[in-house]
MOPAC internal coordinates of N, CA, C and O (Angstrom, degrees):
PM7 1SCF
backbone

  N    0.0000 0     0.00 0     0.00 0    0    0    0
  C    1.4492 1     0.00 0     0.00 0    1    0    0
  C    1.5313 1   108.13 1     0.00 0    2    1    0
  O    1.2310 1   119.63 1   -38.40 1    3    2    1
  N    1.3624 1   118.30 1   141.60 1    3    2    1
  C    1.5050 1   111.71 1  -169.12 1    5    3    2
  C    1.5770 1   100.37 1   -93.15 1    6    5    3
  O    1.2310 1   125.50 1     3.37 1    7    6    5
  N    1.1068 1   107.04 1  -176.63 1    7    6    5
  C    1.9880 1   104.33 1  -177.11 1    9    7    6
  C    1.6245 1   100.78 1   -96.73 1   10    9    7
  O    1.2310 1   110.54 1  -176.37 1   11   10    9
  N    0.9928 1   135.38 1     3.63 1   11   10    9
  C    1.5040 1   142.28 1   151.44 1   13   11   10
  C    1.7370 1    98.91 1   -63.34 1   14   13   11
  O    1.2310 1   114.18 1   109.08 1   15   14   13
  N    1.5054 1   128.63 1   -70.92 1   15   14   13
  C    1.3963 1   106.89 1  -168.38 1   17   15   14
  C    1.2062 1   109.95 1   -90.38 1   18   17   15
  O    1.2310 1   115.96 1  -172.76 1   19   18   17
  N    1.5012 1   125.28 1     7.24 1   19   18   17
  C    1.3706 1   130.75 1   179.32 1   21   19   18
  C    1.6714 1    92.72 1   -72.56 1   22   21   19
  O    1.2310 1   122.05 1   116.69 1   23   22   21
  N    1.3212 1   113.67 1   -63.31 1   23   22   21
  C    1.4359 1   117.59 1  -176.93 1   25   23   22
  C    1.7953 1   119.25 1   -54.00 1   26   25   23
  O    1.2310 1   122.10 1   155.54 1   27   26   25
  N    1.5203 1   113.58 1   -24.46 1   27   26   25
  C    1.4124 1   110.63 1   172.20 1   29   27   26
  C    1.5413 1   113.01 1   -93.40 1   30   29   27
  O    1.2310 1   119.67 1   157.63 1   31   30   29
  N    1.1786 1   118.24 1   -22.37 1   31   30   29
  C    1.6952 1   114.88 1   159.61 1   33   31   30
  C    1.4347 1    93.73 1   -58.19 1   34   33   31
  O    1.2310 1   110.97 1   118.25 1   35   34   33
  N    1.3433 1   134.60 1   -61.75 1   35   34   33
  C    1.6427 1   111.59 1  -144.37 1   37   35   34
  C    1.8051 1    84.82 1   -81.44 1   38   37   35
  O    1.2310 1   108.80 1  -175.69 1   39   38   37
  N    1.1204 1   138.56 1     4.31 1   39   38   37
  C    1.8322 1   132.08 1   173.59 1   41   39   38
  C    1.5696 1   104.43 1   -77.87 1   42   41   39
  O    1.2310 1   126.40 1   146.52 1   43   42   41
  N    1.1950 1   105.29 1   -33.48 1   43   42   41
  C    1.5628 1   117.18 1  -151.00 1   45   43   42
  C    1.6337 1    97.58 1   -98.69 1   46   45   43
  O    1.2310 1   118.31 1   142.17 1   47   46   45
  N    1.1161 1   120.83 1   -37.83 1   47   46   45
  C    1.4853 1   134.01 1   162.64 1   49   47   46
  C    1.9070 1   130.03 1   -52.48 1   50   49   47
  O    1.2310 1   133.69 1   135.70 1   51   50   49
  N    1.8311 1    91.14 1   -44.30 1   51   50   49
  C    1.5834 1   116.00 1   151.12 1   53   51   50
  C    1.3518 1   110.24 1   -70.50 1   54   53   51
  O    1.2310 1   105.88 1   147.19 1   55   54   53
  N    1.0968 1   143.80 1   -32.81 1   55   54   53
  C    1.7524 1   121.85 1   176.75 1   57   55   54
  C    1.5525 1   100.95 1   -85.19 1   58   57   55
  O    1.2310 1   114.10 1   162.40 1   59   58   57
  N    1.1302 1   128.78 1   -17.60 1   59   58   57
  C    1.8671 1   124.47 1  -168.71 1   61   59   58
  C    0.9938 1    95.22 1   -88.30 1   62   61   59
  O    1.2310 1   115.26 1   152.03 1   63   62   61
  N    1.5043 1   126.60 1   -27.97 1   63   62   61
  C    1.5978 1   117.86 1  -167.53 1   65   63   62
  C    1.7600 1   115.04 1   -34.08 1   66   65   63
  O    1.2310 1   118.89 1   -33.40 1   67   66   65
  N    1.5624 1   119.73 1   146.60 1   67   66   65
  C    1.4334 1   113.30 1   176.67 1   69   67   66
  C    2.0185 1   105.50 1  -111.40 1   70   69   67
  O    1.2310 1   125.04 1   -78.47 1   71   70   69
  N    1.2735 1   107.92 1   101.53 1   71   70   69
  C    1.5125 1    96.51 1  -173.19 1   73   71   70
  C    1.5841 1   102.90 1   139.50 1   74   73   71
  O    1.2310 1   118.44 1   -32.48 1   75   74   73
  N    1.2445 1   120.58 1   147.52 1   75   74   73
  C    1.2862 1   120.06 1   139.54 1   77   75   74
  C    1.2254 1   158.38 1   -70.04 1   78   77   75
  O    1.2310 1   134.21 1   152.29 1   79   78   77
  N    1.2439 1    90.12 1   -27.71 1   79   78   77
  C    1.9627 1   105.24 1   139.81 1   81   79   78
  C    1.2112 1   136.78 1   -91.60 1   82   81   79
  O    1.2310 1   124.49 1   170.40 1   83   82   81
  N    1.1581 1   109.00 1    -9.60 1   83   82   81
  C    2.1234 1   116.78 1   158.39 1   85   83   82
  C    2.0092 1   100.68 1   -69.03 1   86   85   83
  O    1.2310 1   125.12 1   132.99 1   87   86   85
  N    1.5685 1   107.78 1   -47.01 1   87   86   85
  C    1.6618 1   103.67 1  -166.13 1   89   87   86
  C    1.7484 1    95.91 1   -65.18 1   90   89   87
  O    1.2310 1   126.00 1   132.11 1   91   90   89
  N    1.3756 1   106.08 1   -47.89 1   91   90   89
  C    1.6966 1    96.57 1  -172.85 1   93   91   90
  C    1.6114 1   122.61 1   -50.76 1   94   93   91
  O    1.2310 1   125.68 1   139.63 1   95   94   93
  N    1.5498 1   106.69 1   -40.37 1   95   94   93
  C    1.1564 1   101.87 1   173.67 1   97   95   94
  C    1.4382 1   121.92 1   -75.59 1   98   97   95
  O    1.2310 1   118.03 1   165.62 1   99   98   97
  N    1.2930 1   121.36 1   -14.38 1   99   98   97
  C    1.8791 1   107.38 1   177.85 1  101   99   98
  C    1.8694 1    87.79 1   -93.59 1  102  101   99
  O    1.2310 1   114.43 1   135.97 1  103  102  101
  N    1.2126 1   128.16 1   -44.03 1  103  102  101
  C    1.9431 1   101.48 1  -177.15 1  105  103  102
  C    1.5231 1    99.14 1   -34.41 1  106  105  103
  O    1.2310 1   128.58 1   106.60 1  107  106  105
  N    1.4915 1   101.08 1   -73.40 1  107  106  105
  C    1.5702 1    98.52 1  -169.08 1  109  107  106
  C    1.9428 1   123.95 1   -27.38 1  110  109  107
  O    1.2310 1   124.73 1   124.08 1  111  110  109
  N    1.2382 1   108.52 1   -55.92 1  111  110  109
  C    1.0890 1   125.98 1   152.47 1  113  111  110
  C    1.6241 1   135.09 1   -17.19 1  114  113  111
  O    1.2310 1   129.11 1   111.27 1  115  114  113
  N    1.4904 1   100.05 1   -68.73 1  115  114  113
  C    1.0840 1   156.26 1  -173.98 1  117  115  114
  C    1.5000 1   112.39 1   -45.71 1  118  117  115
  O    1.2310 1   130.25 1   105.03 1  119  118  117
  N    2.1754 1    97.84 1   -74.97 1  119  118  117
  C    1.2619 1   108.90 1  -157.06 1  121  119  118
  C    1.8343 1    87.81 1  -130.12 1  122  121  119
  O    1.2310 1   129.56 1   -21.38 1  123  122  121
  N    1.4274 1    99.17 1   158.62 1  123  122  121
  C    1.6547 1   103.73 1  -176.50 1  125  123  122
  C    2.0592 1    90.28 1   -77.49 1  126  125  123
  O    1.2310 1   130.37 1   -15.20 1  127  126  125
  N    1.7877 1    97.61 1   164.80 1  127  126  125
  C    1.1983 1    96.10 1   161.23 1  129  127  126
  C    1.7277 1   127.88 1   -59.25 1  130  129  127
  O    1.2310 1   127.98 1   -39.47 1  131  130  129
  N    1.3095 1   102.25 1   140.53 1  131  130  129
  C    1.3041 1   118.59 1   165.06 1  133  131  130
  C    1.6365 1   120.29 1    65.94 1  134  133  131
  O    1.2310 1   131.99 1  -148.82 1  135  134  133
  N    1.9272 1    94.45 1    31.18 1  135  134  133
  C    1.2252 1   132.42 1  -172.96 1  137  135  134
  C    1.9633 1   104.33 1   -83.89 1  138  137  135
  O    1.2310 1   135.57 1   -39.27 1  139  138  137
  N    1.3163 1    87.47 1   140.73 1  139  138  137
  C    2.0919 1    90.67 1  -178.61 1  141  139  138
  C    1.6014 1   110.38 1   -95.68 1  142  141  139
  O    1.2310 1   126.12 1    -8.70 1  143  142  141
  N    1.1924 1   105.84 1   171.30 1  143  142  141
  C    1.3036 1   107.97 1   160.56 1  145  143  142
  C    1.5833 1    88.63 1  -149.64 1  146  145  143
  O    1.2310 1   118.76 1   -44.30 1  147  146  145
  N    1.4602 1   119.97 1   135.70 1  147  146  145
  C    1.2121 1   143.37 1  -174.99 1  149  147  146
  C    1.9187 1   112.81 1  -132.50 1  150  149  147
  O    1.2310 1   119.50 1   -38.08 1  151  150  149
  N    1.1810 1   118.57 1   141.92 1  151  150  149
  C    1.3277 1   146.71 1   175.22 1  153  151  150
  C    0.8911 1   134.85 1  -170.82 1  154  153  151
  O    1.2310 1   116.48 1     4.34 1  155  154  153
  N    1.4876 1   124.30 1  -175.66 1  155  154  153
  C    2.1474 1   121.36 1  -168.74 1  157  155  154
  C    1.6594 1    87.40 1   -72.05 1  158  157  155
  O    1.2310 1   107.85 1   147.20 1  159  158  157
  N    1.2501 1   140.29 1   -32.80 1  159  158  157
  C    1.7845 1   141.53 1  -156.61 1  161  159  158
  C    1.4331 1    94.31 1   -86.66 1  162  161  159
  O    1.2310 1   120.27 1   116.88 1  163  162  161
  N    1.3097 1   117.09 1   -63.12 1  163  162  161
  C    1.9105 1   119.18 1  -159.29 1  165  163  162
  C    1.2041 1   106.76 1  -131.83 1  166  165  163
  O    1.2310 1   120.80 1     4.98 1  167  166  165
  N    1.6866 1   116.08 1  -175.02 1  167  166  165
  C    1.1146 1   115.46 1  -158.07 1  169  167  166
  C    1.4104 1    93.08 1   168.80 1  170  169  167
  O    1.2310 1   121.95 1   -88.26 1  171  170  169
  N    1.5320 1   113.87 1    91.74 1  171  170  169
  C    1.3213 1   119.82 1  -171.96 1  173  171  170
  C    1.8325 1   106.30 1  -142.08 1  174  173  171
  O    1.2310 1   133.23 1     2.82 1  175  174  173
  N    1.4260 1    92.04 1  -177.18 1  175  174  173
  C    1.6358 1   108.79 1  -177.99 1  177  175  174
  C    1.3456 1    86.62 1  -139.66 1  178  177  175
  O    1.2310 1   133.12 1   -16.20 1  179  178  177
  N    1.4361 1    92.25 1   163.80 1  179  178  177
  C    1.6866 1   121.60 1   160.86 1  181  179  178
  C    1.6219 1   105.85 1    68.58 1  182  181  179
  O    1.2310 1   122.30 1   -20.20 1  183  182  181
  N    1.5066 1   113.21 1   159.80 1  183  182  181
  C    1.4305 1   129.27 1   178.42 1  185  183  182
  C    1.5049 1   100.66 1   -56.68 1  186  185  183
  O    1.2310 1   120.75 1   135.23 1  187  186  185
  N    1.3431 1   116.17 1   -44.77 1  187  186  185
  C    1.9406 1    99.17 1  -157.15 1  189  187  186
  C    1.7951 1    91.09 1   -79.47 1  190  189  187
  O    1.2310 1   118.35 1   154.86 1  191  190  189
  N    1.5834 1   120.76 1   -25.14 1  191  190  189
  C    1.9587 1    95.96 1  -167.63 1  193  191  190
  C    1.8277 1    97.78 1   -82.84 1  194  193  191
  O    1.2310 1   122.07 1   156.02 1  195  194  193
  N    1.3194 1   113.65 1   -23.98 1  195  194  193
  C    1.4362 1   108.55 1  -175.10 1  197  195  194
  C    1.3160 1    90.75 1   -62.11 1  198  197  195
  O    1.2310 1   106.20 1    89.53 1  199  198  197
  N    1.4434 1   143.23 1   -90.47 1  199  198  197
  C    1.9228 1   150.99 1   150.67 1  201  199  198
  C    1.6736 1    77.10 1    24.04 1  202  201  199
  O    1.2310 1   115.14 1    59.25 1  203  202  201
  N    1.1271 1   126.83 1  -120.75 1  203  202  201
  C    1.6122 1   132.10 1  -171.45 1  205  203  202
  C    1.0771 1   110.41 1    17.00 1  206  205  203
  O    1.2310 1   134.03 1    98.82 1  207  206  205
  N    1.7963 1    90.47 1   -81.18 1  207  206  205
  C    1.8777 1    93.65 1  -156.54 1  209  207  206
  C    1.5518 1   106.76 1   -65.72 1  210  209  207
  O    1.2310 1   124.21 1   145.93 1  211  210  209
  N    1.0533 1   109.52 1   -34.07 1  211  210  209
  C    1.6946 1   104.81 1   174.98 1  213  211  210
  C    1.3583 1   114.82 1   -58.08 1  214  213  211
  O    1.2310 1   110.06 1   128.48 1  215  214  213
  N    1.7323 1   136.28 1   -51.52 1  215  214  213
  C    1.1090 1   138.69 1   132.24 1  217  215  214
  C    1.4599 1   132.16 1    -2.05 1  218  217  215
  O    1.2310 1   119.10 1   125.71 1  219  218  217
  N    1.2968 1   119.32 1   -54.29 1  219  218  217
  C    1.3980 1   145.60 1   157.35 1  221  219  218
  C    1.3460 1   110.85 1   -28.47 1  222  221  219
  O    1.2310 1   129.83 1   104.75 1  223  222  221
  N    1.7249 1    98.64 1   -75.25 1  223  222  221
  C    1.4060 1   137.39 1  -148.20 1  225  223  222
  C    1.9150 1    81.53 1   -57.66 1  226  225  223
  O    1.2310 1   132.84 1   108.76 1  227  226  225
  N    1.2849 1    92.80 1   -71.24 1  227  226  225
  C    1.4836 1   104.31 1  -164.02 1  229  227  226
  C    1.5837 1   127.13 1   -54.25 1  230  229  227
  O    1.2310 1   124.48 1   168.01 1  231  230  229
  N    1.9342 1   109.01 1   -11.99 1  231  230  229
  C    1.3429 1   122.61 1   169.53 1  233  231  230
  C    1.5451 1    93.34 1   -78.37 1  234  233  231
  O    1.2310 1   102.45 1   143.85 1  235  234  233
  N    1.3024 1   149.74 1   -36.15 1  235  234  233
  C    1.5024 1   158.99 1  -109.59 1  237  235  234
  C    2.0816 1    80.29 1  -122.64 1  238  237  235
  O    1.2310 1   119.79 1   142.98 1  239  238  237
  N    1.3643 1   118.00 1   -37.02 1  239  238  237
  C    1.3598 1   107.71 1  -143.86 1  241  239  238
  C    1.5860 1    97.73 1  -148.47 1  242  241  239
  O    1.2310 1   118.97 1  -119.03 1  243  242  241
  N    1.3336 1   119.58 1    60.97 1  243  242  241
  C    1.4473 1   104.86 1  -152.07 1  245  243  242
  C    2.3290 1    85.77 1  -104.55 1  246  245  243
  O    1.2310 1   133.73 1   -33.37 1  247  246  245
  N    1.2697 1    91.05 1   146.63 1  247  246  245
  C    1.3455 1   122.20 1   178.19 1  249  247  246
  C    1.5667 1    91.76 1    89.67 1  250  249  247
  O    1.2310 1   113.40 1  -156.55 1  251  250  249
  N    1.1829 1   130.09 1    23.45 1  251  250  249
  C    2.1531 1   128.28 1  -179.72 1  253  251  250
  C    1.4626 1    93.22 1  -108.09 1  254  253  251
  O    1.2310 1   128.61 1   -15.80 1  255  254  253
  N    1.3243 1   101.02 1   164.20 1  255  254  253
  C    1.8347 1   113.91 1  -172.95 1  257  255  254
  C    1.0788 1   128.22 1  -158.98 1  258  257  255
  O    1.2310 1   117.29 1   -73.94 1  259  258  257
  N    1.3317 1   122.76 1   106.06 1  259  258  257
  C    1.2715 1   123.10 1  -137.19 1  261  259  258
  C    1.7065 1   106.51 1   -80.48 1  262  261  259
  O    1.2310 1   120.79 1   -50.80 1  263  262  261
  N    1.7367 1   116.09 1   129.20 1  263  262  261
  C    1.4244 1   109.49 1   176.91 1  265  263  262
  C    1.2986 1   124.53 1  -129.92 1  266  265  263
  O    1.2310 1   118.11 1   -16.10 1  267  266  265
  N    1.1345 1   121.20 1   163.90 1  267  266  265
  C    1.7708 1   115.78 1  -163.07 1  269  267  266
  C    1.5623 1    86.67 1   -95.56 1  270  269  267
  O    1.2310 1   125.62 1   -36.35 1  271  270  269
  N    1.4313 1   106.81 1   143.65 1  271  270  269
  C    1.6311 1   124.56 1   167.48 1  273  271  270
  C    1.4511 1   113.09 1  -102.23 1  274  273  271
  O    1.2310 1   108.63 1   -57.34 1  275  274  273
  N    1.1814 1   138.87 1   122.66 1  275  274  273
  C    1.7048 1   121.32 1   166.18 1  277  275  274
  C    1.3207 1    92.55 1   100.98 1  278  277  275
  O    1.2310 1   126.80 1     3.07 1  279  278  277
  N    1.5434 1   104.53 1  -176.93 1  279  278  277
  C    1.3156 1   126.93 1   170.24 1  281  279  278
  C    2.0813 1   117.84 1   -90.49 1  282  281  279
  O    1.2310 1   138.78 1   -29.11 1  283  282  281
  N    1.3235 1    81.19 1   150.89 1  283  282  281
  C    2.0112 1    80.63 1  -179.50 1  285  283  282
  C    1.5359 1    85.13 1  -104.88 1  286  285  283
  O    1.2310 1   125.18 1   -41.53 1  287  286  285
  N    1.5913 1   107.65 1   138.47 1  287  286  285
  C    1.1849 1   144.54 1  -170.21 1  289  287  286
  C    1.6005 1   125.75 1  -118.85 1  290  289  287
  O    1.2310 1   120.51 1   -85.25 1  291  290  289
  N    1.0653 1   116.63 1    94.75 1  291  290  289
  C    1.4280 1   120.34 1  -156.49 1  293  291  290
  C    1.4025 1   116.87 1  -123.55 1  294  293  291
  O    1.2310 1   113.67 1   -41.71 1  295  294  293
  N    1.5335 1   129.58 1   138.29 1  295  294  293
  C    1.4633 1   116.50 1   151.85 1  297  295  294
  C    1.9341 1    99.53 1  -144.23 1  298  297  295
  O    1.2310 1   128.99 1    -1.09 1  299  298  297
  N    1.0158 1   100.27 1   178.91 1  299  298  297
  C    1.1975 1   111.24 1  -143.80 1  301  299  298
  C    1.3853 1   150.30 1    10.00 1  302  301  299
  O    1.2310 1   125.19 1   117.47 1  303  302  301
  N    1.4737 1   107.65 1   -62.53 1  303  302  301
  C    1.5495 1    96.92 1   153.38 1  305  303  302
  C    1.8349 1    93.29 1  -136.40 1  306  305  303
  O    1.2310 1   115.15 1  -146.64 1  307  306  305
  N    1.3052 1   126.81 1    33.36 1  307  306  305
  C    1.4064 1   124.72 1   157.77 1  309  307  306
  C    1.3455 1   112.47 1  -129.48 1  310  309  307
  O    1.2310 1   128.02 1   -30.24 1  311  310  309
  N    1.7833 1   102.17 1   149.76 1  311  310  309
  C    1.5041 1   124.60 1  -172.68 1  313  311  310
  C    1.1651 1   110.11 1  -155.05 1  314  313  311
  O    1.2310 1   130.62 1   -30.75 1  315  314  313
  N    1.6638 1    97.12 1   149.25 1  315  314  313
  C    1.6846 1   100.96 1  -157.95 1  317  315  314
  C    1.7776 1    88.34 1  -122.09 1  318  317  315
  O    1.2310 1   129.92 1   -13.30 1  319  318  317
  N    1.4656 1    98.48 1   166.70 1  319  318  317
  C    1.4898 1    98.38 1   167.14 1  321  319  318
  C    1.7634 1    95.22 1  -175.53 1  322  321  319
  O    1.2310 1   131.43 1   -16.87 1  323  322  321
  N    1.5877 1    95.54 1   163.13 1  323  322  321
  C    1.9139 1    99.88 1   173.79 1  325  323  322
  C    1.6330 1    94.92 1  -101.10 1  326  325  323
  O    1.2310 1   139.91 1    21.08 1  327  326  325
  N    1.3975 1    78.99 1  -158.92 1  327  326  325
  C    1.8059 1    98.28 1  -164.61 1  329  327  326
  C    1.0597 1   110.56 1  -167.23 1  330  329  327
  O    1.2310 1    99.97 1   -34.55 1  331  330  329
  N    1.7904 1   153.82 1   145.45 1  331  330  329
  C    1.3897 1   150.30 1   112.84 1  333  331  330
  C    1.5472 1   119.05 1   -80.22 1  334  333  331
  O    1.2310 1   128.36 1   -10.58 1  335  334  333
  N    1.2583 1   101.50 1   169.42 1  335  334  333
  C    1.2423 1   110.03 1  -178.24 1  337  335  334
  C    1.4666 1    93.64 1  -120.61 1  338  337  335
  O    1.2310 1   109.19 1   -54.14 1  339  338  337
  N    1.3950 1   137.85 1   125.86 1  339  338  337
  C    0.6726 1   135.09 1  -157.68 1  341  339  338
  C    1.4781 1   120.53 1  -161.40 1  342  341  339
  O    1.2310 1   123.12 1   -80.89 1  343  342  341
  N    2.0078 1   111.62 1    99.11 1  343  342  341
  C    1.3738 1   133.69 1   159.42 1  345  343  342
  C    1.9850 1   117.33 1    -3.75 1  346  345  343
  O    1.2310 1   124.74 1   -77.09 1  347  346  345
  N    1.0794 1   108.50 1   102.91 1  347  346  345
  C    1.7090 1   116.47 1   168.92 1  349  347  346
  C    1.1620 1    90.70 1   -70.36 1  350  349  347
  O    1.2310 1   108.67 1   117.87 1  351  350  349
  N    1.6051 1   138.80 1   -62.13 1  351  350  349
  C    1.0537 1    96.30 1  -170.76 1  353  351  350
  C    1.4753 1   143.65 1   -66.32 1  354  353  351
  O    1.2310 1   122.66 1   144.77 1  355  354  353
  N    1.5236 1   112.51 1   -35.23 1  355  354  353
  C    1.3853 1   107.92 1  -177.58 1  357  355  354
  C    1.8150 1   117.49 1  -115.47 1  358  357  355
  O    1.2310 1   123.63 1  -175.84 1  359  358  357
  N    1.1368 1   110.65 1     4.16 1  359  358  357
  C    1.3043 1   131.62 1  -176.16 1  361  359  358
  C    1.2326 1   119.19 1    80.14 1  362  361  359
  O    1.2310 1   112.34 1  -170.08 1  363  362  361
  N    1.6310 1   132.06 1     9.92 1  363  362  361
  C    0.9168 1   133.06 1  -179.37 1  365  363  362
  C    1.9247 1   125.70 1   -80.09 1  366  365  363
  O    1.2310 1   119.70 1   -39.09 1  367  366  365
  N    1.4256 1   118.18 1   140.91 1  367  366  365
  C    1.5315 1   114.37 1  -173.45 1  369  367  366
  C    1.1735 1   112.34 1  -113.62 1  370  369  367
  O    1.2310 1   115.23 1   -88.63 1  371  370  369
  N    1.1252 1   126.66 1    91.37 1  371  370  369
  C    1.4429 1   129.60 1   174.36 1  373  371  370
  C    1.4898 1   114.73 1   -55.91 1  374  373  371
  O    1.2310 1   117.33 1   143.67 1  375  374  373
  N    1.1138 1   122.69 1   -36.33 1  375  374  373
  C    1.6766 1   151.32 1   179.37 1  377  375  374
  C    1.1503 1   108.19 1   -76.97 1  378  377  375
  O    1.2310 1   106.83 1   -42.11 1  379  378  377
  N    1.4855 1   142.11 1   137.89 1  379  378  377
  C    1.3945 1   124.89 1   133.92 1  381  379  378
  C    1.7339 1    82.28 1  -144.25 1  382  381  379
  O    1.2310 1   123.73 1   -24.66 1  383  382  381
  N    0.9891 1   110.46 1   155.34 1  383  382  381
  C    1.5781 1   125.47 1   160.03 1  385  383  382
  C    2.1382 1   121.63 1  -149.78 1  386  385  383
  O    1.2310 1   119.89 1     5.59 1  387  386  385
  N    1.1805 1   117.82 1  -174.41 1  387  386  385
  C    1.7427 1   107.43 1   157.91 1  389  387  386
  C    1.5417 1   101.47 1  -149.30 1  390  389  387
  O    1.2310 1   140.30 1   -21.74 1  391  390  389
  N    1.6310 1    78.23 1   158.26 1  391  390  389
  C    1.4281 1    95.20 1   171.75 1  393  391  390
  C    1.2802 1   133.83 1  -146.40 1  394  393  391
  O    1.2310 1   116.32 1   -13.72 1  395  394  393
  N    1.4313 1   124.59 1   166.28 1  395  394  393
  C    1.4433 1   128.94 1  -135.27 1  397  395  394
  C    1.3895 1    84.27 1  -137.56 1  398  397  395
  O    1.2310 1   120.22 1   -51.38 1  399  398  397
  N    1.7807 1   117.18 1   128.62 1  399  398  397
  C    1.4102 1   110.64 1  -160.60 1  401  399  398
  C    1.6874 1    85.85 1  -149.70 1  402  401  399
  O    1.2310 1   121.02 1   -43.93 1  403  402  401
  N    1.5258 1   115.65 1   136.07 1  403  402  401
  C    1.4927 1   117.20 1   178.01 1  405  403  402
  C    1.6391 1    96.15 1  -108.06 1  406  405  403
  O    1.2310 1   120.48 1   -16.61 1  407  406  405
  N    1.3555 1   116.68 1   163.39 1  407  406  405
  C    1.1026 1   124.96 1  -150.11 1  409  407  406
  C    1.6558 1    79.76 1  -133.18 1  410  409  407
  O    1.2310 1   125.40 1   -12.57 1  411  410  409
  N    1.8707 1   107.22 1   167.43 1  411  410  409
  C    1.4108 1   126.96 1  -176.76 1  413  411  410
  C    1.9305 1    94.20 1  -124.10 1  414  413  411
  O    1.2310 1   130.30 1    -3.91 1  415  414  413
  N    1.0246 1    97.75 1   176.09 1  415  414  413
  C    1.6988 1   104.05 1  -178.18 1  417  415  414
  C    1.1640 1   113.38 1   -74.69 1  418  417  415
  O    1.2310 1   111.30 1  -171.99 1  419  418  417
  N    1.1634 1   133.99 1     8.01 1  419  418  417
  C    1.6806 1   150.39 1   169.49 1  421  419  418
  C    1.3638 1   113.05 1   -89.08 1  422  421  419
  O    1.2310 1   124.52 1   160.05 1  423  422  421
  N    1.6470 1   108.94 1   -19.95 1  423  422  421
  C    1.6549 1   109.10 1  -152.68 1  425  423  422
  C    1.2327 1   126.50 1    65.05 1  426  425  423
  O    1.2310 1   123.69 1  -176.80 1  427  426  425
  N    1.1144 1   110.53 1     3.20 1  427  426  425
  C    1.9488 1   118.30 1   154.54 1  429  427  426
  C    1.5620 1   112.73 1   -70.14 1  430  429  427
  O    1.2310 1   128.68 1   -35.75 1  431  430  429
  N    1.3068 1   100.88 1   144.25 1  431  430  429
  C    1.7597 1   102.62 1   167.53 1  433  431  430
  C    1.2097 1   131.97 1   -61.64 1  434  433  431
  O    1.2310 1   110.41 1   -50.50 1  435  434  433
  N    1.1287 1   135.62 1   129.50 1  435  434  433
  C    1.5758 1   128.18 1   174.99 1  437  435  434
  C    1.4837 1   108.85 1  -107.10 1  438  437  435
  O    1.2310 1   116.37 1   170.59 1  439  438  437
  N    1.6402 1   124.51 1    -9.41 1  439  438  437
  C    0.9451 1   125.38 1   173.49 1  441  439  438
  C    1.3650 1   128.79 1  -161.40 1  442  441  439
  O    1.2310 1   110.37 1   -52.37 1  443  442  441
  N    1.7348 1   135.70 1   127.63 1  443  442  441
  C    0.7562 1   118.57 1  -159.94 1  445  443  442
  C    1.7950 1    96.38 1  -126.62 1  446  445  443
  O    1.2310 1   114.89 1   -28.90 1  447  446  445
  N    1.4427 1   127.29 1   151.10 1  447  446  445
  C    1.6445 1   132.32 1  -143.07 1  449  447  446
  C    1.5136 1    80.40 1  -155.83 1  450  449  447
  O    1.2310 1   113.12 1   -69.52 1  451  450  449
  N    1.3682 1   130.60 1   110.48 1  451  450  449
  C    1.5551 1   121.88 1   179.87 1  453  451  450
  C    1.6395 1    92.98 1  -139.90 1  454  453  451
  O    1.2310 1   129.73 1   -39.67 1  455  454  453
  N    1.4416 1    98.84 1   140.33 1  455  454  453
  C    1.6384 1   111.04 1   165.03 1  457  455  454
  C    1.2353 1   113.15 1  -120.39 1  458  457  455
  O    1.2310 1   123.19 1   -39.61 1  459  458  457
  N    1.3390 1   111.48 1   140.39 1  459  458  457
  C    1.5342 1   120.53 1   167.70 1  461  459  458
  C    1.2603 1   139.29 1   -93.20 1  462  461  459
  O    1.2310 1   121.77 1   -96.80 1  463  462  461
  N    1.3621 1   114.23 1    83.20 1  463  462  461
  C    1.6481 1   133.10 1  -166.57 1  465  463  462
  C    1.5368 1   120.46 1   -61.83 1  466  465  463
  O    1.2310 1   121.66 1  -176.65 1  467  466  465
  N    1.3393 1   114.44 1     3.35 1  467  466  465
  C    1.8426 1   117.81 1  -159.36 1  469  467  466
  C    1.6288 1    89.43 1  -177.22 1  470  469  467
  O    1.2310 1   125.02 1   -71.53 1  471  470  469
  N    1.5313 1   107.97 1   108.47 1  471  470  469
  C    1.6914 1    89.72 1   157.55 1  473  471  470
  C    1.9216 1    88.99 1  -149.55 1  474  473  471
  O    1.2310 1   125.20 1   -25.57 1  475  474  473
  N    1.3516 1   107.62 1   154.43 1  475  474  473
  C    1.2968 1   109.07 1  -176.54 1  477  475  474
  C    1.7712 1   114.72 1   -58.59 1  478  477  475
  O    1.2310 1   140.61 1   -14.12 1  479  478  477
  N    1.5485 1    77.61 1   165.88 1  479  478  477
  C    2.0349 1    73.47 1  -171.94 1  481  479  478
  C    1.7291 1    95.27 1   -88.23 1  482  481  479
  O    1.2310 1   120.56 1    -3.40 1  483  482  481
  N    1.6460 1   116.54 1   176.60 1  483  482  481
  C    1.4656 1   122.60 1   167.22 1  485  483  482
  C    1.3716 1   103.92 1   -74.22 1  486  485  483
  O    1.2310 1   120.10 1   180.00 1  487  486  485

């Protein structure tokens, strides 16, 4: 496994987390210190606001699970990849978006740049 999808398993592992102390421990994991996660919704720093929006996400979408579509695509220290959000119960994804994530010399994230390509209407 290269450290491009090594680093989006442990991203994708941090949004599934079940708990608030399961999500804290994979960000940490996850993302280097004092690492962002940015999109059209949020726009934060640090382990506890990334914890949030994922937190958020999962009050917003509860029994959905977030999954990578395609291949993650990487060179040097940036990698891109998609995503759905996607219903246990019926398999349906109201969600899909991608994202473009720079990496630190650990292979932790230092930054995360996400767009949202599919989100339900009001």
């Amino acid at each position: 496994m290269s450290s491009y999808e090594t680093a989006v398993t442990r991203y994708f592992t941090a949004w599934n987390a079940a708990g608030a102390e399961a999500v804290a421990k994979a960000v940490a994991a996850a993302w280097a210190e004092g690492g962002s996660y940015t999109d059209p919704l949020a726009d934060v720093r640090g382990h506890e606001g990334i914890a949030a929006v994922i937190a958020g996400a999962q009050q917003q979408f509860p029994g959905f699970e977030f999954r990578r579509t395609g291949v993650v695509e990487g060179h040097h220290d940036v990698a891109r990849f998609q995503w759905e959000l996607v219903s246990l119960a019926d398999g349906s994804a109201p969600v899909a978006g991608s994202d473009v994530i720079t990496l630190d010399g650990d292979g932790r994230i230092r930054t995360v740049t996400g767009f949202l390509d599919r989100m339900p209407t009001a």
